[in-house]
C-alpha positions in Angstrom: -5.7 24.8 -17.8 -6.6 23.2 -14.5 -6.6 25.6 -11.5 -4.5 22.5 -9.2 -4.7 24.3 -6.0 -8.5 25.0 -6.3 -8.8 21.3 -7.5 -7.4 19.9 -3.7 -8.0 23.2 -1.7 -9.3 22.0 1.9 -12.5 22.7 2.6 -13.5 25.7 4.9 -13.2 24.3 8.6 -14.4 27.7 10.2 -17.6 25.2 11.3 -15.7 22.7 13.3 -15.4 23.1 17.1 -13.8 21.6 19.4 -16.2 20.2 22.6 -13.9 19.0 25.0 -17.3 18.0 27.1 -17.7 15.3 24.1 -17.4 11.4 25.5 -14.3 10.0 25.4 -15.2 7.1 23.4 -16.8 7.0 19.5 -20.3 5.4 18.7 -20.2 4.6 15.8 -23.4 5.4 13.7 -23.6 4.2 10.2 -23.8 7.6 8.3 -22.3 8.4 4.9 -18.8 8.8 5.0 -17.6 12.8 5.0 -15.7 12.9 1.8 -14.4 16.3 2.9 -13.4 15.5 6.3 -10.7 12.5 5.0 -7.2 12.5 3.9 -7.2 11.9 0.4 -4.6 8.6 -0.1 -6.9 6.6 2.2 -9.3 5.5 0.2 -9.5 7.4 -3.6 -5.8 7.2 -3.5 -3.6 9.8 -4.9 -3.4 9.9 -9.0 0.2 10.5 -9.1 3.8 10.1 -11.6 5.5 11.5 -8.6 5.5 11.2 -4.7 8.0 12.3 -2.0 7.8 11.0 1.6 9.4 13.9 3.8 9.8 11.8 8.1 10.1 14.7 10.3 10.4 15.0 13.8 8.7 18.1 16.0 11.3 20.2 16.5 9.3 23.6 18.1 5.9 21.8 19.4 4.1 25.2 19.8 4.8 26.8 16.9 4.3 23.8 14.7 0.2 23.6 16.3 0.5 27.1 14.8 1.4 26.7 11.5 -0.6 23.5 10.9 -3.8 25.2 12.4 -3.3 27.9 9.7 -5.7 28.8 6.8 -2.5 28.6 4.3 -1.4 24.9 6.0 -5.0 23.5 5.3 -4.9 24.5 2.4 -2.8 22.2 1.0 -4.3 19.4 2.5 -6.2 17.1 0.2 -9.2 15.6 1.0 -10.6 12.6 -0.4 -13.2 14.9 -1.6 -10.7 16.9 -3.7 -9.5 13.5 -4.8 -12.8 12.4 -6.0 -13.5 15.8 -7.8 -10.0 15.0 -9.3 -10.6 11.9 -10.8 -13.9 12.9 -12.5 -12.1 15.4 -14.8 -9.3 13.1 -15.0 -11.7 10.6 -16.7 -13.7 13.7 -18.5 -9.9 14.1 -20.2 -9.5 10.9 -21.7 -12.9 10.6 -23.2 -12.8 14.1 -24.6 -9.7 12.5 -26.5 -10.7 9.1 -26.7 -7.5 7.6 -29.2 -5.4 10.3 -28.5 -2.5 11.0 -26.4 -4.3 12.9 -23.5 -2.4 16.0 -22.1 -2.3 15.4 -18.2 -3.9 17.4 -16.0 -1.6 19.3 -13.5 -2.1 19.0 -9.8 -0.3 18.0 -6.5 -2.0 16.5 -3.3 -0.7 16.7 0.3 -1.2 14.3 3.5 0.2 14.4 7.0 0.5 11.6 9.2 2.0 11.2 13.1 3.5 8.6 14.5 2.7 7.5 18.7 5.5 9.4 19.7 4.5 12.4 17.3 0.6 12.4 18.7 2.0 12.4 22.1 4.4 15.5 21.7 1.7 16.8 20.0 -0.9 16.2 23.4 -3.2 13.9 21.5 -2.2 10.8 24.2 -5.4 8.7 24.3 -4.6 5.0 23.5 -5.9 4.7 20.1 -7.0 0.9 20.7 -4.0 -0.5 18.4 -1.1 -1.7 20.1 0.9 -2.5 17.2 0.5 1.2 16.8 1.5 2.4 20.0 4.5 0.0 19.5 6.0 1.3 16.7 7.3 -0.8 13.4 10.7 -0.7 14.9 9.7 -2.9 18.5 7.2 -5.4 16.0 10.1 -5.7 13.6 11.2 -9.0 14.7 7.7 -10.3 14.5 7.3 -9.1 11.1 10.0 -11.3 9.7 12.0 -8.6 9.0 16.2 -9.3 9.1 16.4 -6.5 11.7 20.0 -5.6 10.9 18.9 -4.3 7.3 16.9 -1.6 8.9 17.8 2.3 8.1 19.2 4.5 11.0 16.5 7.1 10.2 13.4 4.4 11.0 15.4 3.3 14.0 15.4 6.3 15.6 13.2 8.7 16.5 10.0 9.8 13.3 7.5 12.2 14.6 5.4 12.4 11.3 5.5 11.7 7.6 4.3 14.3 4.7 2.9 12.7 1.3 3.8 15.2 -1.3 2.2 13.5 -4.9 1.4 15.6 -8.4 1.9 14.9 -11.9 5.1 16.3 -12.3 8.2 16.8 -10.3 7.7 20.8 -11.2 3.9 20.1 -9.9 5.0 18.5 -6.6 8.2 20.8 -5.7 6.5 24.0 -6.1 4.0 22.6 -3.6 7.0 20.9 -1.5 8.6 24.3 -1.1 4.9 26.2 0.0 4.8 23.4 2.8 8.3 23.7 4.0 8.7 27.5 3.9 5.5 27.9 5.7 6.8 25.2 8.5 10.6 26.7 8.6 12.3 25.4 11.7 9.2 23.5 13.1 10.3 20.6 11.7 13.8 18.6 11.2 13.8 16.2 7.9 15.5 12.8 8.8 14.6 11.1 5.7 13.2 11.6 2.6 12.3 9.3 -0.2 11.8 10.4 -3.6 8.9 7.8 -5.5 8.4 7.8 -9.3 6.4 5.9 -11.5 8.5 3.8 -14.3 8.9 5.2 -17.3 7.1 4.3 -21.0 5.9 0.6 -21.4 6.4 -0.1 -17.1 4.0 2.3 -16.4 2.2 1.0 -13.3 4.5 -1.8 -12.8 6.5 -2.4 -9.7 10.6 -2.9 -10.7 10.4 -6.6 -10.9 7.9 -5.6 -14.0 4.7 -7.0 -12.5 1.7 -4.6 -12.9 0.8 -3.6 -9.4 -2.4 -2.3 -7.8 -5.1 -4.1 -9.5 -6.8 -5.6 -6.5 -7.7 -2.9 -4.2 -11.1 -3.0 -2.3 -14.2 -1.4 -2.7 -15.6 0.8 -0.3 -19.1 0.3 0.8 -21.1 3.6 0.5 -18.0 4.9 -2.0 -17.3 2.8 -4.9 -20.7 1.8 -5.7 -20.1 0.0 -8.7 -17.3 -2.8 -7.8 -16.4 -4.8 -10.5 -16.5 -8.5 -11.3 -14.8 -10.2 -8.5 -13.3 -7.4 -6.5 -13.6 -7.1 -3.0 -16.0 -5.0 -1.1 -15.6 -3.7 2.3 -17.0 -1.6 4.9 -15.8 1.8 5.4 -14.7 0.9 8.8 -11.9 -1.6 7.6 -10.3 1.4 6.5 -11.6 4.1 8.8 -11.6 4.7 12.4 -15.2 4.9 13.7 -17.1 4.1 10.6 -19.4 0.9 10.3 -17.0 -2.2 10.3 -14.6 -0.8 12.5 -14.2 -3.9 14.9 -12.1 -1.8 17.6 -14.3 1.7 17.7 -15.7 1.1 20.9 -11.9 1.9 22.2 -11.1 4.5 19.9 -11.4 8.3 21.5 -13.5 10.2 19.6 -11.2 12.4 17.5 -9.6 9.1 16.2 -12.8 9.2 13.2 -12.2 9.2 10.1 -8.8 8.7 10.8 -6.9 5.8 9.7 -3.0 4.0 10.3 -0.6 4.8 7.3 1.7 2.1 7.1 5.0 2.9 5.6 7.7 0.1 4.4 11.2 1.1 3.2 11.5 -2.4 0.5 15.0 -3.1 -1.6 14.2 -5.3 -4.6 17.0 -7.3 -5.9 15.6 -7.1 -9.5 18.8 -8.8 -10.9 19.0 -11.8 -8.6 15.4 -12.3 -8.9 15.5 -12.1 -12.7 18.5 -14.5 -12.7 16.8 -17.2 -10.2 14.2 -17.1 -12.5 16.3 -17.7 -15.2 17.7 -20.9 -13.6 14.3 -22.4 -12.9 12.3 -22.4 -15.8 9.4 -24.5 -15.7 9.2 -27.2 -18.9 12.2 -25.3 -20.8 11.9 -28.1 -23.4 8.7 -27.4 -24.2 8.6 -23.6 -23.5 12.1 -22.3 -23.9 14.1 -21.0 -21.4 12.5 -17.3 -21.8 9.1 -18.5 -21.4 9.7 -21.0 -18.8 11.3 -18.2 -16.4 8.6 -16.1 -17.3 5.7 -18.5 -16.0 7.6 -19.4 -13.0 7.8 -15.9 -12.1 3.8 -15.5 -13.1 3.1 -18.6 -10.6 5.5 -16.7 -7.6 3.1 -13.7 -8.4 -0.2 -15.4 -9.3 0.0 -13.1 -12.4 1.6 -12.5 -15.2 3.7 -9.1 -16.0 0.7 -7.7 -18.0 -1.6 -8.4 -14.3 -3.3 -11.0 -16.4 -3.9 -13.8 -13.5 -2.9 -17.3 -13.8 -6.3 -18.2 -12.5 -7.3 -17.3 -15.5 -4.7 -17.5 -18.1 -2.7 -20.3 -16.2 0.1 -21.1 -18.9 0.9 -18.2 -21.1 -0.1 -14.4 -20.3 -3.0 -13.0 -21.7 -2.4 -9.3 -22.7 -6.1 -8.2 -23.0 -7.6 -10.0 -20.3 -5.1 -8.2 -18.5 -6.8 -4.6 -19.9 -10.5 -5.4 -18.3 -11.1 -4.5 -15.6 -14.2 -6.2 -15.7 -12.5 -9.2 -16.0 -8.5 -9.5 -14.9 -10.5 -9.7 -11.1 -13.3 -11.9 -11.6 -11.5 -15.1 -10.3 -11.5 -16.5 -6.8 -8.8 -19.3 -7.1 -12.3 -22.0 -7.0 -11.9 -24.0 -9.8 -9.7 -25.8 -9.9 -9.0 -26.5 -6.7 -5.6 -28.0 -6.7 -2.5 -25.8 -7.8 -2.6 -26.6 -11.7 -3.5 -22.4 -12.2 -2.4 -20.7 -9.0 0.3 -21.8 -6.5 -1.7 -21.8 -3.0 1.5 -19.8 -1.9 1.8 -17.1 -4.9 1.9 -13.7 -3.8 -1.8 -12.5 -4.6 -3.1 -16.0 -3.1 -1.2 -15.3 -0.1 -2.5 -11.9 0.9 -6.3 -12.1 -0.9 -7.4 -15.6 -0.7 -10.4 -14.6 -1.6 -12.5 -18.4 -1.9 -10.1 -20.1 0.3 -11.6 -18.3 3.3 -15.2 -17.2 3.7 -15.8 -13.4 2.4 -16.6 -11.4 5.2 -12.8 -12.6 6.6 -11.3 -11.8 3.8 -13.3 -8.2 3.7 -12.2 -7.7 7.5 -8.4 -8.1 6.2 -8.3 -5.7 3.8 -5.7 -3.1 3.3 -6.1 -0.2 0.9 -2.3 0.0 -0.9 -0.2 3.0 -2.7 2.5 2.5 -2.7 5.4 4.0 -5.6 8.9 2.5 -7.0 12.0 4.2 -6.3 15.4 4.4 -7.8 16.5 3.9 -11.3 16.1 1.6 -13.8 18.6 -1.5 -13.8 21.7 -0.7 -15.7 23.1 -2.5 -18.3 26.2 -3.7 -15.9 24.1 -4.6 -13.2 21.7 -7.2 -15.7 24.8 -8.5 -16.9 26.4 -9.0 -13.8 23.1 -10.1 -11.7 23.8 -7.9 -8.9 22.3 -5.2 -7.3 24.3 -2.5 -7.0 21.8 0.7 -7.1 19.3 0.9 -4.5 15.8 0.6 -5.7 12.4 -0.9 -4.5 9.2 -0.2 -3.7 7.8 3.1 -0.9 5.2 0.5 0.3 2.0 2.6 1.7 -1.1 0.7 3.0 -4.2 2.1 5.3 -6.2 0.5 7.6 -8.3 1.0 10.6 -6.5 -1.9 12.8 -2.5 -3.4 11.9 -4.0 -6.5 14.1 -6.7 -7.1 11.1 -4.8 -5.6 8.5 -1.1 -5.1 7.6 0.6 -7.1 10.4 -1.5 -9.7 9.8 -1.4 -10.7 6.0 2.3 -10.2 7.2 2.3 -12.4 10.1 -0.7 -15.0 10.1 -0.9 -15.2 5.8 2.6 -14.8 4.1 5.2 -15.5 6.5 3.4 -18.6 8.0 4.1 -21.5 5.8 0.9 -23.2 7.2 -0.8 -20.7 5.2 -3.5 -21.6 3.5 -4.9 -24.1 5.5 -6.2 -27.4 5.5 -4.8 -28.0 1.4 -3.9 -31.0 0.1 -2.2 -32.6 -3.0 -4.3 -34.4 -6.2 -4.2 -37.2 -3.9 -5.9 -35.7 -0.6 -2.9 -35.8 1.3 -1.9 -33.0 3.2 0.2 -30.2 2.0 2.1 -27.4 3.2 1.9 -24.1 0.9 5.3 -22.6 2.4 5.8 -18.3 2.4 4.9 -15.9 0.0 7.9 -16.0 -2.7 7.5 -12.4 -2.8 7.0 -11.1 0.6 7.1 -14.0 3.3 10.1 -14.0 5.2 11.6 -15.1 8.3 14.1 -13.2 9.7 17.0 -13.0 7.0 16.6 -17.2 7.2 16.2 -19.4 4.3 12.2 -20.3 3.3 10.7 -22.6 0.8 7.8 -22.6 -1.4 5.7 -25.4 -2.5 3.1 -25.9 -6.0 5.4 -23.3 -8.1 5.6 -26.9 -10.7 2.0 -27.6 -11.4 3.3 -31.1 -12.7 5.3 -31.8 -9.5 2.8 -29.8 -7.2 4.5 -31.3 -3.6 8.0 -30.4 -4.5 9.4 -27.4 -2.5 11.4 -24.7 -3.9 14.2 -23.2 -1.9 15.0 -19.2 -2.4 19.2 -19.0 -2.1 18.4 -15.2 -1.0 15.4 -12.4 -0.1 14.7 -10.9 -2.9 12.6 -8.3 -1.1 14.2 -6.9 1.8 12.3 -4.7 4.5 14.5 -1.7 5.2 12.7 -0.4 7.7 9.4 2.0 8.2 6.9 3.3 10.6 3.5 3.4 11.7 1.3 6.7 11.2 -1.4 7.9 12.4 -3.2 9.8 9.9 -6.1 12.2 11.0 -9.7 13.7 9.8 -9.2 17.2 8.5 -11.3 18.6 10.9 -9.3 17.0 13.9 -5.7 18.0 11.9 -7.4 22.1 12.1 -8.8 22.2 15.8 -7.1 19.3 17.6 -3.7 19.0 16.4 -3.3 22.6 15.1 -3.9 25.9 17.3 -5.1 29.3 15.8 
């Protein structure tokens, strides 16, 4: 049996103090990154079946500094170090039963996160160097596309902080829920909660729409040290404040490293309606069928197929086992060919990785570390035969970077919601095209958007979307510190 709470225990802090004679602004010196010292989501990710995402705002200032600067509050804090430890006996597991059903390990992680208004009750006031940040979601809503109307109360209003509560069960993750809450009482109101799970049996790892998700995060320079085939490497400082690629750490204040910006978005899927549009465009029904036709025109809105298999690679039926290697479901970079015969230049995973289309060390700059979870149920029976949504579900979208201005607002902004995007294509003819938004995520304020190269025989015709099948309802912007900042900054002894 696996001792959970020694497995993402915080490390002892007792050696960090607080210099308040320290500059004001980081240098940044290109070091190995302090496993110990980082909240475990950013980089390792949690390995999780269940999440809850508790938004809180500061209800007794004081005696919240207390309870967070306590030996029993970092204690549940996982590092990235924990995380890492974690990992390595999850993958001792499943060789030690290689074929076999493997018995999961149990364990729950916990991460914190404050929002501008949150670090500011909180007397941590210094500009962080990200206006996006010091925004808030809610003012750069408008800019993000999102149909501002469809936004929950609870991110309109007022979010101090978040708290990512993960394990392997829903007994795992409530037994550490209620540790955290009882030791923070009346510190904190709850004015939302969001309760994640990872679909059951065969979806496994796929988002509701069915698509496999999370194949295509980065590698960390100094972290993952073995990338594989075609994935993309980074610096640590895409991800963290004040580490080596961290294009705004001249700005930052000092207790802002090893920190990094927890983007949350709140985003309905209309699983029925999207299933149901597909339905109603397949591509070469005569030759396909109409089950196989939806089911590529769906895989060329993605860029991949259900299984994650690419259409780079496997561009008119799905490939099942290319889909399984890992050393080969990313090594691909949309080069060959170079028209839209494989991959729409607008699909989803073209869109926000355009790996080829733009030299590397851009794309590198603009990466985002995702992980997220779905939530809700399962479609019912009535609502697939009625092709409505009438039970919420979607996906708890979490992302982490070092800057929104290099990372999530702009793959929002500049890539998927700018039809433009990529640029400088053109047709089999060399005449110049316009890709149109993501299918997926582009939007543009509740209006109607178009798509172009979803036919690869008719690769200028435009397809028109009657509805958003993703809807943003709402989220926030988090700041999410260094252990060692959460301990002797933010809390007090």
């Amino acid at each position: 049996m696996i001792n959970s709470s020694a497995l993402f225990s915080s490390p002892d802090l007792s050696c960090y103090k607080v210099h308040y004679s320290i500059p004001l602004i980081m240098s940044v010196v290109p070091t190995p990154v302090d496993l110990s010292d980082v909240q475990g989501d950013i980089i390792l990710k949690f390995p999780k079946l269940v999440e809850n995402f508790i938004f809180f705002t500061i209800a007794q200032g004081a005696a919240f500094r207390k309870v967070v600067g306590s030996q029993a509050f970092m204690a549940l804090i996982t590092s990235a170090a924990n995380v890492k430890g974690f990992r390595q006996q999850i993958s001792a597991q499943k060789a030690k039963f290689r074929g076999k059903t493997v018995p999961l390990l149990p364990n729950s992680a916990v991460n914190i996160a404050f929002t501008q208004p949150g670090l500011n009750l909180l007397g941590l006031k210094d500009n962080l160097g990200d206006p996006a940040f010091t925004d808030g979601q809610f003012q750069r809503a408008h800019q993000l596309g999102d149909n501002v109307p469809d936004w929950l109360p609870a991110f309109k209003g007022d979010v101090h902080g978040v708290i990512l509560i993960s394990g392997d069960s829903e007994a795992s993750m409530l037994a550490t829920e209620a540790k955290l809450l009882l030791l923070l009482g009346p510190t904190i109101t709850q004015v939302f909660k969001v309760n994640g799970v990872v679909r059951p049996g065969t979806e496994h790892g796929h988002e509701h729409f069915g698509y496999k998700d999370g194949i295509s995060s980065p590698a960390v320079k100094g972290i993952h040290n073995d990338p594989f085939p075609g994935q993309q490497v980074c610096d640590p400082g895409v991800l963290l404040m004040g580490q080596p690629g961290d294009t705004s750490a001249a700005t930052r204040p000092v207790w802002a490293k090893n920190g990094s910006i927890l983007v949350y978005r709140h985003l309905d899927q209309l699983v029925p309606e999207f299933d149901k549009f597909k339905h109603d465009n397949p591509l070469f029904p005569l030759e396909l069928g109409i089950e196989k036709g939806a089911e590529l025109f769906g895989a060329r809105m993605f860029g991949r197929w259900k299984s994650g298999a690419p259409t780079d690679l496997a561009p008119t039926q799905d490939d099942t086992e290319l889909a399984k290697e890992p050393t080969r479901n990313n090594n691909f970079d949309f080069s060959d060919p170079t028209d839209q015969s494989h991959c729409p230049f607008a699909a989803h995973i073209r869109k926000t990785n355009p790996r080829s289309d733009l030299a590397n060390d851009i794309v590198a700059r603009h990466s985002i570390n995702r992980n997220g979870i779905p939530f809700g149920p399962e479609v019912s029976p009535l609502e697939r035969q009625n092709n409505k949504t009438t039970l919420e579900r979607g996906l708890a979208f979490v992302c982490y970077q070092s800057s929104l201005s290099n990372g999530f607002e702009f793959m929002q902004k500049a890539w998927a919601n700018d039809p433009n995007f990529i640029f400088g294509k053109t047709d089999t003819d060399g005449n110049p095209i316009t890709p149109g938004f993501d299918p997926i995520i582009g939007q543009k304020n509740g209006e109607a958007r178009q798509t172009g190269g979803l036919d690869p025989k008719e690769q200028g015709a435009n397809t028109s979307f009657p509805t958003q099948f993703v809807i943003s309802k709402g989220g926030a912007y988090f700041f999410s510190p260094s252990l060692s900042v959460l301990r002797t900054r933010i809390g007090t002894a």
